[in-house]
Biopython code that builds the backbone (N, CA, C, O; Angstrom):
import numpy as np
from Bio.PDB.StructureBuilder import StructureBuilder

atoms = [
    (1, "UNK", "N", (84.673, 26.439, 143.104)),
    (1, "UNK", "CA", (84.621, 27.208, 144.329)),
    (1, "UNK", "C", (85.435, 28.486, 144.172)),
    (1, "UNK", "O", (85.032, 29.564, 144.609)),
    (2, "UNK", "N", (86.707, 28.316, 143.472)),
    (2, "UNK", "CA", (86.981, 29.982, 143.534)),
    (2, "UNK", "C", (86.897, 30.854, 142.441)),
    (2, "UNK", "O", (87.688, 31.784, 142.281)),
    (3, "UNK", "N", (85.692, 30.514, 141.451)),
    (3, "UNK", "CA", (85.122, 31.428, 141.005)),
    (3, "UNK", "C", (84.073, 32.140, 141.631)),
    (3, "UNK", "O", (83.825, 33.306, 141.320)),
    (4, "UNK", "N", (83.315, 31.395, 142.663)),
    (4, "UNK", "CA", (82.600, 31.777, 143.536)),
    (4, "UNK", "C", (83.369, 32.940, 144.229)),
    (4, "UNK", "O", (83.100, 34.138, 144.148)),
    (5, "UNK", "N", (84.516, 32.273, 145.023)),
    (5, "UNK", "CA", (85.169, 32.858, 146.384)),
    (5, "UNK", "C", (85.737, 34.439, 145.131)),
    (5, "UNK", "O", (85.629, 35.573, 145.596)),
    (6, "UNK", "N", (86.126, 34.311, 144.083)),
    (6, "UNK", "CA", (86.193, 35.598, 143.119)),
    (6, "UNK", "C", (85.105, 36.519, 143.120)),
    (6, "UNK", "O", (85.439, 37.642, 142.744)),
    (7, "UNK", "N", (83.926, 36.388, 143.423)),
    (7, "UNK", "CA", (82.874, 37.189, 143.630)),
    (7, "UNK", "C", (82.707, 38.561, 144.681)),
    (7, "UNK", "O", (82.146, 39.636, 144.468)),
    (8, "UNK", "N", (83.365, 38.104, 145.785)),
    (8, "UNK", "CA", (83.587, 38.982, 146.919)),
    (8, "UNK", "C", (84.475, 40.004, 146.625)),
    (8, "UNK", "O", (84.444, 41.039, 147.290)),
    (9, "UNK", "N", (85.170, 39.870, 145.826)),
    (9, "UNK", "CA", (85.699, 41.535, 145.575)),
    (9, "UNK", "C", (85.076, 42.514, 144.425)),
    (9, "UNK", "O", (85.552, 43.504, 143.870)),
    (10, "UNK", "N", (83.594, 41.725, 144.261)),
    (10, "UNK", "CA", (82.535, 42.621, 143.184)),
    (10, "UNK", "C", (82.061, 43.739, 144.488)),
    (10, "UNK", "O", (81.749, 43.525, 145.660)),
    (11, "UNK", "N", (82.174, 45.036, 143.658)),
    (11, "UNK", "CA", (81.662, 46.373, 144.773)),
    (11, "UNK", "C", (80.169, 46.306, 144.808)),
    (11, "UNK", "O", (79.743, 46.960, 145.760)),
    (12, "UNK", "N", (79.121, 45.678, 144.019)),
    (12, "UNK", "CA", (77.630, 45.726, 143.684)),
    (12, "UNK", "C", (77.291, 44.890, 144.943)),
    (12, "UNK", "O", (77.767, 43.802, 145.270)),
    (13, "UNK", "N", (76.082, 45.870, 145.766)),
    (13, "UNK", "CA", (75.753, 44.780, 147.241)),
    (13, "UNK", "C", (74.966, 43.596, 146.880)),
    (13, "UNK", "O", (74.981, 42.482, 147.404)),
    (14, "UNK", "N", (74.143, 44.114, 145.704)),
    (14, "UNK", "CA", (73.726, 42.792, 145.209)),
    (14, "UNK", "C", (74.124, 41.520, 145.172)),
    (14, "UNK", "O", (73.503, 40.600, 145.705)),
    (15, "UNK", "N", (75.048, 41.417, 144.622)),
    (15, "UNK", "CA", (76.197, 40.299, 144.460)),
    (15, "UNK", "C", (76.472, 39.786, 145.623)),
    (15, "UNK", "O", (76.218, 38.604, 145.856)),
    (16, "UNK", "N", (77.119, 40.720, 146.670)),
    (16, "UNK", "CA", (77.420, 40.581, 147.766)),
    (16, "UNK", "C", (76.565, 39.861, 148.436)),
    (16, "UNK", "O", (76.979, 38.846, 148.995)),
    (17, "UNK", "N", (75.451, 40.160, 148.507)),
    (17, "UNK", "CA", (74.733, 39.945, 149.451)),
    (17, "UNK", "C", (74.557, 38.300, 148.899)),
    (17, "UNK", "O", (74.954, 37.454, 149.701)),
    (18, "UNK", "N", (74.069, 37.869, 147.770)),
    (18, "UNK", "CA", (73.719, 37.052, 146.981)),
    (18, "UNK", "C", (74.804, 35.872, 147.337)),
    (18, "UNK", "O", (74.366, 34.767, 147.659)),
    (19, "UNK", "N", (76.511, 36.152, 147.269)),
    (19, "UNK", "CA", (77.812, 34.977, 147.187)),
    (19, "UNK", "C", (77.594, 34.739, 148.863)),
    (19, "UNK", "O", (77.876, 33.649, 149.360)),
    (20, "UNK", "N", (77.160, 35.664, 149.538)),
    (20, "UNK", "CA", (77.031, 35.191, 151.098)),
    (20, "UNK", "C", (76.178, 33.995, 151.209)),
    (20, "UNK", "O", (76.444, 32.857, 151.597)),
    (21, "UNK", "N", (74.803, 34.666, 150.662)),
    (21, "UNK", "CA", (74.096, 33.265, 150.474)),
    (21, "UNK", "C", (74.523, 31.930, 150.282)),
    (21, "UNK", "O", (74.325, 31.029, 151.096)),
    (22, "UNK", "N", (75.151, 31.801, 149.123)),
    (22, "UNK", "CA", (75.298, 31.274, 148.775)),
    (22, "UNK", "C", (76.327, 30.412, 149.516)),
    (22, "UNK", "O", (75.959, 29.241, 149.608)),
    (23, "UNK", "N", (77.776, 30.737, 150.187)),
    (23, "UNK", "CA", (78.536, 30.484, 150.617)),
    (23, "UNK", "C", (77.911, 29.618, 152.417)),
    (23, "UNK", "O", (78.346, 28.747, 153.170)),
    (24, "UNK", "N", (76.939, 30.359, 152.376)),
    (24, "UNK", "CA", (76.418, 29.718, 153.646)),
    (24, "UNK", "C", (75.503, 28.634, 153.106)),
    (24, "UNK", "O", (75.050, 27.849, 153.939)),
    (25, "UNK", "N", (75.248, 28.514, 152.145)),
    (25, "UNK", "CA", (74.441, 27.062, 152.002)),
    (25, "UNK", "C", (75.547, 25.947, 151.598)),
    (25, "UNK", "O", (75.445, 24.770, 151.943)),
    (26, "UNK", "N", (76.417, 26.366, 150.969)),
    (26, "UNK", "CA", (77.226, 25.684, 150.384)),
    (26, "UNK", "C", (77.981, 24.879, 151.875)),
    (26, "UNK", "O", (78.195, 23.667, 151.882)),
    (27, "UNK", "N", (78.238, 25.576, 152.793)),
    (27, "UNK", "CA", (79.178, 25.210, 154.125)),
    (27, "UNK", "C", (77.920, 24.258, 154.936)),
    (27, "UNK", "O", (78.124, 23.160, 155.453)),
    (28, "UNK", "N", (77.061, 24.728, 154.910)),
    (28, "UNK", "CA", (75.808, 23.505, 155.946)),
    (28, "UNK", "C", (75.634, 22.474, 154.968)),
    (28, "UNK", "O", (75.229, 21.504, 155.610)),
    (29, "UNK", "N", (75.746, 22.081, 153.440)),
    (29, "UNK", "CA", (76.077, 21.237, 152.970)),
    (29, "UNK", "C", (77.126, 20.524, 153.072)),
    (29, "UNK", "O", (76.962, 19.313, 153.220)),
    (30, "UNK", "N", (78.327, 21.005, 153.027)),
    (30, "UNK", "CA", (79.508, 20.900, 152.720)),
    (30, "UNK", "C", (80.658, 21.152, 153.501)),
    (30, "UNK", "O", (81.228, 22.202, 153.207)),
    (31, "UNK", "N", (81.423, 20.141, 154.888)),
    (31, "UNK", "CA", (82.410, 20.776, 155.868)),
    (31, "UNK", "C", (83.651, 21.309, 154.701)),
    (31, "UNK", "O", (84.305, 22.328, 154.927)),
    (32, "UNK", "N", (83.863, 20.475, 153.451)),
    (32, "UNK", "CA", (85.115, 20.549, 152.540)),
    (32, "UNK", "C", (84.875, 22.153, 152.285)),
    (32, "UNK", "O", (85.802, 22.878, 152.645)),
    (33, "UNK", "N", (83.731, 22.776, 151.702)),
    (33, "UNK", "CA", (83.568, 24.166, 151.441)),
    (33, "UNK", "C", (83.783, 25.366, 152.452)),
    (33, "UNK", "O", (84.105, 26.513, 152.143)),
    (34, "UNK", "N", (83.522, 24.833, 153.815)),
    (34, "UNK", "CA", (84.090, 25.360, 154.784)),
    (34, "UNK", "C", (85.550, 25.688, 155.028)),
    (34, "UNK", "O", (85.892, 26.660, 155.701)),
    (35, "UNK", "N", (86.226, 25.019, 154.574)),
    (35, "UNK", "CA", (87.531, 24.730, 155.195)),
    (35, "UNK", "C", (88.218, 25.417, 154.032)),
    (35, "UNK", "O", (89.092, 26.215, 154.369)),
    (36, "UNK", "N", (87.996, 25.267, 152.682)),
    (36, "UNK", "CA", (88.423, 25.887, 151.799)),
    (36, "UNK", "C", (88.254, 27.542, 151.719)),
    (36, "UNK", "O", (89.107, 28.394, 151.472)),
    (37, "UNK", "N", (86.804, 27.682, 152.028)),
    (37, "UNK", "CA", (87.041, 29.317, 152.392)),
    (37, "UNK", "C", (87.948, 30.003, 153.134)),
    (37, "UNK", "O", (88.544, 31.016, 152.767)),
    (38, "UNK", "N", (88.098, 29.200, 154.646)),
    (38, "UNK", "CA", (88.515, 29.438, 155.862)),
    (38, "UNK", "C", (89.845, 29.573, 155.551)),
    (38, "UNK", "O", (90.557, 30.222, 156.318)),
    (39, "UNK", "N", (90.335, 29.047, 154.505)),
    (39, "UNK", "CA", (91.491, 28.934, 153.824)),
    (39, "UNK", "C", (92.310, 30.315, 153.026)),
    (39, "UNK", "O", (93.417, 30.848, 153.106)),
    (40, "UNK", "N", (91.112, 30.504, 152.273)),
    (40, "UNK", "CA", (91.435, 31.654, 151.174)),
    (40, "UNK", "C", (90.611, 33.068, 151.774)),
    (40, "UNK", "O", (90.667, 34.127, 151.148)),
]
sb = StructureBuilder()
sb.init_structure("model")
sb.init_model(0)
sb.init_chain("A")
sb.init_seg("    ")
for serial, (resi, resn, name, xyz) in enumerate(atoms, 1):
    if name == "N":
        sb.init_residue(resn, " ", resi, " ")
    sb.init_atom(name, np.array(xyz, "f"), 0.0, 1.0, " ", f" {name:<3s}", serial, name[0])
structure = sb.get_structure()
């Protein structure tokens, strides 16, 4: 997870746009992934 959560300070919107995705599937799977973001 925080190689993931390392992604968000890439400047390319691509990316950006892409770890959002991602981060939102990961949290409707996952309350633990939630809480860990919410965290960092």
């Amino acid at each position: 997870m925080g190689l993931a959560a390392s992604l968000l300070r890439e400047k390319h919107n691509g990316v950006l746009i892409s770890v959002v995705q991602l981060f939102t599937e990961l949290c409707k799977a996952n309350k633990d992934a939630m809480e860990y973001l919410r965290k960092n």
